[in-house]
C-alpha positions as CSV (number, residue, x, y, z in Angstrom):
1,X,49.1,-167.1,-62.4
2,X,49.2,-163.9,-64.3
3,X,46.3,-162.5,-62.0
4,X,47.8,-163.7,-58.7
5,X,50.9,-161.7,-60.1
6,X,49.0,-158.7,-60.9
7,X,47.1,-158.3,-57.8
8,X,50.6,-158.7,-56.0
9,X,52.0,-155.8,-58.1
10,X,49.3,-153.9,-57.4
11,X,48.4,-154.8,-53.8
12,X,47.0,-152.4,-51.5
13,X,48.4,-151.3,-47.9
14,X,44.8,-152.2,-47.1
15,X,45.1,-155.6,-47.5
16,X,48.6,-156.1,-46.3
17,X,46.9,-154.6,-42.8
18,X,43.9,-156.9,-43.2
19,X,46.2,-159.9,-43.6
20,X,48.4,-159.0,-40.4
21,X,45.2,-158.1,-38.3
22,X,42.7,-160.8,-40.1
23,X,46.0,-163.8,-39.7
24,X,45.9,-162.6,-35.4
25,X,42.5,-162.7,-35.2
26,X,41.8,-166.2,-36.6
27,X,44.8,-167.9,-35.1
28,X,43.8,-166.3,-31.7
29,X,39.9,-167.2,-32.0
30,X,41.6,-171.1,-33.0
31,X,43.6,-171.1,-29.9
32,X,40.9,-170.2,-27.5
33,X,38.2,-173.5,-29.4
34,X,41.5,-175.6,-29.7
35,X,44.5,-174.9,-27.7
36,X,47.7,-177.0,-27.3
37,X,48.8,-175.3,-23.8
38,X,46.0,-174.4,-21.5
39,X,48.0,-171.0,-20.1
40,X,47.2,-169.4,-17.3
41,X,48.2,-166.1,-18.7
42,X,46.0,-162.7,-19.1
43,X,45.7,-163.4,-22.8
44,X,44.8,-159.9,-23.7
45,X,47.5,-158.1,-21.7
46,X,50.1,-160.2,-23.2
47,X,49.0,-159.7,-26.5
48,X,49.1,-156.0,-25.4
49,X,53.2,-156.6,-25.1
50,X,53.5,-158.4,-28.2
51,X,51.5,-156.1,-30.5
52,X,54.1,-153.0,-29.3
53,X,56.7,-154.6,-31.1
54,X,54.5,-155.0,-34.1
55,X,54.2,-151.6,-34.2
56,X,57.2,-151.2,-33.4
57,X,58.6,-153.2,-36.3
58,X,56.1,-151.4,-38.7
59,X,57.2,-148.0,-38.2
60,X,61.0,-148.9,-38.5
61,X,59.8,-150.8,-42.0
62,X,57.6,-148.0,-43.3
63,X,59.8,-145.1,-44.0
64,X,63.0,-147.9,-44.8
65,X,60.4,-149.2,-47.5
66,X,61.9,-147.4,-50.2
67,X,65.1,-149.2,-49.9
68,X,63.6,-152.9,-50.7
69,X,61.8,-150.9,-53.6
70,X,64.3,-149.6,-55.1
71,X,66.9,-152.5,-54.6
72,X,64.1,-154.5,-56.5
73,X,63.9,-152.2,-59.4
74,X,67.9,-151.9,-59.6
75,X,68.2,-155.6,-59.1
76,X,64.9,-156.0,-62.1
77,X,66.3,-153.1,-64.4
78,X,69.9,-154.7,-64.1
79,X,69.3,-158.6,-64.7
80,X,70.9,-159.2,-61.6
81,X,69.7,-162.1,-59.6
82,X,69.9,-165.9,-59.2
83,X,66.4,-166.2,-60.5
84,X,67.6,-163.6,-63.5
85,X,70.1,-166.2,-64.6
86,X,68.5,-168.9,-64.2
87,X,66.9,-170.6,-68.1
88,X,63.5,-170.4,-69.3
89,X,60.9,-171.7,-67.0
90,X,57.3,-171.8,-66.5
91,X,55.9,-168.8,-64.3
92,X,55.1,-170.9,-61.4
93,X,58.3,-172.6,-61.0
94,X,60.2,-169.5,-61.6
95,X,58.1,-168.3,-58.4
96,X,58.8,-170.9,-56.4
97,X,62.6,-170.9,-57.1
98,X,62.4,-167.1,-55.8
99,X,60.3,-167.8,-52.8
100,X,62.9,-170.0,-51.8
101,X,65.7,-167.9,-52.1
102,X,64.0,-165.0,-50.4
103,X,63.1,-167.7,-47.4
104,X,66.5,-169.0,-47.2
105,X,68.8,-165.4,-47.0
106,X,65.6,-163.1,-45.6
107,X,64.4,-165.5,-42.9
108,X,66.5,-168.8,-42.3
109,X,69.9,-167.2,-42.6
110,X,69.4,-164.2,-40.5
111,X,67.5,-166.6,-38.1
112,X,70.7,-168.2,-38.2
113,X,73.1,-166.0,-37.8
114,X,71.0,-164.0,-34.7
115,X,72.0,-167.4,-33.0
116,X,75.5,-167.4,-33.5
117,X,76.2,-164.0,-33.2
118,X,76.3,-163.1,-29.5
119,X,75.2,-158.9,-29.9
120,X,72.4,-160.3,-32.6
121,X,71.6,-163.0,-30.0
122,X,70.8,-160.0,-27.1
123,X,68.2,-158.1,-29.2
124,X,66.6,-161.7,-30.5
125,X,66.5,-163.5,-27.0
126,X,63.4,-160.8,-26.4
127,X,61.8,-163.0,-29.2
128,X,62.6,-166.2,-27.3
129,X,61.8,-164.7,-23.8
130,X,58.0,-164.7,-24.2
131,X,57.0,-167.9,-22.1
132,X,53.4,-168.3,-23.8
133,X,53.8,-168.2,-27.2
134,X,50.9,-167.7,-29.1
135,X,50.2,-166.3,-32.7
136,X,51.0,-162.6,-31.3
137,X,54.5,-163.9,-30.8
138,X,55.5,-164.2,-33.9
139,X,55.8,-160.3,-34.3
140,X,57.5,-160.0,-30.6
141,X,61.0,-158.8,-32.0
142,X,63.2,-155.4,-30.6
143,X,63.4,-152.4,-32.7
144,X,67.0,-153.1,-33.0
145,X,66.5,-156.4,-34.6
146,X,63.7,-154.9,-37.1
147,X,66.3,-153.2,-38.6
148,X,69.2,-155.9,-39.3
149,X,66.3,-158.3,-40.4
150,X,64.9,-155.9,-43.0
151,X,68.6,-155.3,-44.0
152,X,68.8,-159.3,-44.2
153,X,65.7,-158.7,-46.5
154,X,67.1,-156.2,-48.9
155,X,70.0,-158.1,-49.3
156,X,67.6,-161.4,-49.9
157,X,65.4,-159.2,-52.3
158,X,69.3,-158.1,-54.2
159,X,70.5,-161.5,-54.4
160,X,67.3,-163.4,-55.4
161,X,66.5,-160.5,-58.1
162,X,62.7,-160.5,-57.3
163,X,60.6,-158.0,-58.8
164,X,58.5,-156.7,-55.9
165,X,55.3,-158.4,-56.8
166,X,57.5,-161.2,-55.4
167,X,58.5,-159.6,-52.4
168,X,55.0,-158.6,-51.5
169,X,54.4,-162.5,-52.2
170,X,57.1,-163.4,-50.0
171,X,55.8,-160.7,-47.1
172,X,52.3,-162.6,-47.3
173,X,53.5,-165.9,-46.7
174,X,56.0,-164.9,-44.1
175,X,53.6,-163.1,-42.4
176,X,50.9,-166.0,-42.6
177,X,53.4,-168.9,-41.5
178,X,54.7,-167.2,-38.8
179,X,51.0,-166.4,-37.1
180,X,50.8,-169.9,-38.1
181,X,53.8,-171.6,-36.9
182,X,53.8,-169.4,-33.4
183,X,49.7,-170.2,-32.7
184,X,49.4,-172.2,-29.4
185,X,46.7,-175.2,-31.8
186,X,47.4,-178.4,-31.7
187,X,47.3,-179.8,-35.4
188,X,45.9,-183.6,-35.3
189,X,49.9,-184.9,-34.9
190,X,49.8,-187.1,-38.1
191,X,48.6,-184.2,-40.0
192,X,51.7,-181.8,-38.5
193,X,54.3,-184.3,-39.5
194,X,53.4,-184.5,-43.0
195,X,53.1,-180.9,-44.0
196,X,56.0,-180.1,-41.8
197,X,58.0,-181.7,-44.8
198,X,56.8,-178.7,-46.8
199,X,56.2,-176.2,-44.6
200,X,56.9,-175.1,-40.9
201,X,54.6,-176.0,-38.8
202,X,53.5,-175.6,-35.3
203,X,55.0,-178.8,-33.3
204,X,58.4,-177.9,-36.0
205,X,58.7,-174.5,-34.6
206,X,57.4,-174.7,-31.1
207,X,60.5,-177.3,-30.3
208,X,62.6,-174.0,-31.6
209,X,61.1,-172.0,-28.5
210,X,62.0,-174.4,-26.5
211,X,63.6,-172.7,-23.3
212,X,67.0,-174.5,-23.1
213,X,69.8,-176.0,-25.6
214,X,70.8,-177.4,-28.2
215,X,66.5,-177.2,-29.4
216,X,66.8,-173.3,-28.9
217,X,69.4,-173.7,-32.0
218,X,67.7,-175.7,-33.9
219,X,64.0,-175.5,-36.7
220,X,65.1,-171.9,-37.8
221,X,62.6,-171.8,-40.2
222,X,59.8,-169.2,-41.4
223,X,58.0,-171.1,-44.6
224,X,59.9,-173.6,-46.3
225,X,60.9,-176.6,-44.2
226,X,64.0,-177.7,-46.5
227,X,66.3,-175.7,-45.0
228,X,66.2,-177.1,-41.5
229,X,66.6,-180.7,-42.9
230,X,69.3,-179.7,-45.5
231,X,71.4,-177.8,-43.0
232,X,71.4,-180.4,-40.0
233,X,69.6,-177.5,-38.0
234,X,65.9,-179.8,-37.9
235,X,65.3,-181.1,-34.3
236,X,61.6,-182.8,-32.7
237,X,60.5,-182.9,-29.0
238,X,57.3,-184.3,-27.8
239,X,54.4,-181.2,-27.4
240,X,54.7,-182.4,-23.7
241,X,57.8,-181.6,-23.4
242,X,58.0,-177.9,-24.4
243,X,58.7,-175.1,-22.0
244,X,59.0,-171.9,-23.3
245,X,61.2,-169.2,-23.1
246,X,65.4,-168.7,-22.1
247,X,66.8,-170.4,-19.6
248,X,68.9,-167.0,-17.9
249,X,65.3,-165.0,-18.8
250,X,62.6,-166.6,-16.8
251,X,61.6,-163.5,-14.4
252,X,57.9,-162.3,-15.9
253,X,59.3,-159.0,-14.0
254,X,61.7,-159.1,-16.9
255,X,60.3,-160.8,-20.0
256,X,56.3,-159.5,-19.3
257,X,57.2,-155.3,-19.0
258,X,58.1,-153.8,-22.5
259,X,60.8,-151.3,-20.7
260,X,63.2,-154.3,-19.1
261,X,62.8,-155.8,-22.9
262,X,63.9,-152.8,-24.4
263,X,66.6,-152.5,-22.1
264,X,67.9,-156.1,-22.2
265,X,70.3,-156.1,-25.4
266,X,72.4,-153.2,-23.6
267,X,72.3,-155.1,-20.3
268,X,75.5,-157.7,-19.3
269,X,75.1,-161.0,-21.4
270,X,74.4,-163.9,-19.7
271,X,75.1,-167.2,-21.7
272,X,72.2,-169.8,-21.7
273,X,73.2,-173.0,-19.9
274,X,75.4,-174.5,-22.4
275,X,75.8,-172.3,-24.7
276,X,78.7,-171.8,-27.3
277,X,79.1,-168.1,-26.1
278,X,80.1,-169.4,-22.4
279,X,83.7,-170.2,-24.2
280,X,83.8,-167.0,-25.5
């Protein structure tokens, strides 16, 4: 455990870039032997899309990357922190507990709240209006959302009092599960339902991107499947069933051209079929 911590401490930008590139590469070779949805979709053109907002979200993260630093180091230097106050534990556990925290405020909860908040909901609907989803859609998200995720993120990193060994821990498996959990594979579906106790899997999160209510609102999660299940949030729809996207987005003249998904979150709102928002 002490090496796996130190080579988190220590871990190069090189390897964080090998891991985002390496994860897309091998879930996209996967999906091309072993595909669960047979698209008939120009796979490199709309992984073209999908990879601007990658960048997208790296270069609003880069320069903001002091922030989580030093809100680590405050949070480390100050004892603050569930896991801070929390007794004496083995190493391992102690990592876990954190993991979890991060998970539930950095990911869940701000997956949450995007949902229920209808100006949060307009920048994350481009997330939901891809209608292949494939590993590249995991990092399909609007500048503007970037930002009040990482936000969501600091605060996670403040509240769980991680040391950033952690939170580059946290950014690996994030970043792995969600090429993961977006990939267009088709796990054997014994072998999905049984890790999808621990983890989010594909069939867990593709019911998520499911193009109409309530399943839009429901499997909010990135890596640990508790939250889902503890939260009443956990929904299941046969793989057959699936169709992907947003029920008032389903023009590829608006939700396959990255200027009309720029533009969308400042555009009028139009309430999925359904939806809480229509009563508000």
């Amino acid at each position: 455990m002490e090496k796996i911590i130190e080579y988190f401490s220590t871990i190069p930008s090189t390897h964080r870039s090998a891991l985002l590139v390496g994860g897309i590469a091998f879930f996209w070779i996967l999906e091309s032997i072993h595909p669960l949805f047979d698209f008939k979709y120009k796979k490199v053109k709309h992984a073209g899309i999908n990879i601007f907002f990658t960048i997208t979200t790296i270069l609003i993260n880069f320069p903001l990357a002091f922030i989580l630093v030093k809100s680590s180091d405050w949070a480390v230097e100050n004892n603050f922190g569930i896991i801070n106050w929390l007794p004496d534990m083995p190493v391992w556990l102690y990592t876990i507990a954190g993991l979890m925290v991060l998970d539930l405020i950095g990911a869940w909860f701000i997956h949450w709240l995007e949902h229920q908040v209808k100006w949060m909901w307009m920048f994350h609907l481009i997330h939901h209006s891809d209608l292949n989803v494939d590993t590249t859609s995991a990092n399909r998200h609007h500048p503007g959302e970037s930002v009040f995720r990482f936000i969501f993120t600091t605060i996670a990193v403040v509240i769980t009092g991680a040391p950033m060994w952690m939170v580059f821990m946290y950014q690996f498996f994030s970043v792995l599960l969600s090429q993961f959990n977006h990939a267009n594979i088709a796990l054997p579906r014994w072998l999905d339902k049984a890790i999808s106790y621990l983890i989010i899997t594909p069939d867990m999160h593709h019911v998520h991107h499911h193009y109409t209510q309530p399943y839009t609102d429901s499997n909010y999660g990135n890596i640990f499947a508790i939250w889902d299940r503890l939260f009443g949030t956990y929904r299941e729809l046969n793989r057959s069933d699936i169709k992907y996207g947003i029920d008032t987005y389903m023009d590829p003249a608006e939700n396959e051209h990255i200027t009309p998904l720029l533009k969308i979150p400042f555009q009028a709102y139009r309430p999925p079929v359904g939806s809480k928002f229509n009563e508000k």
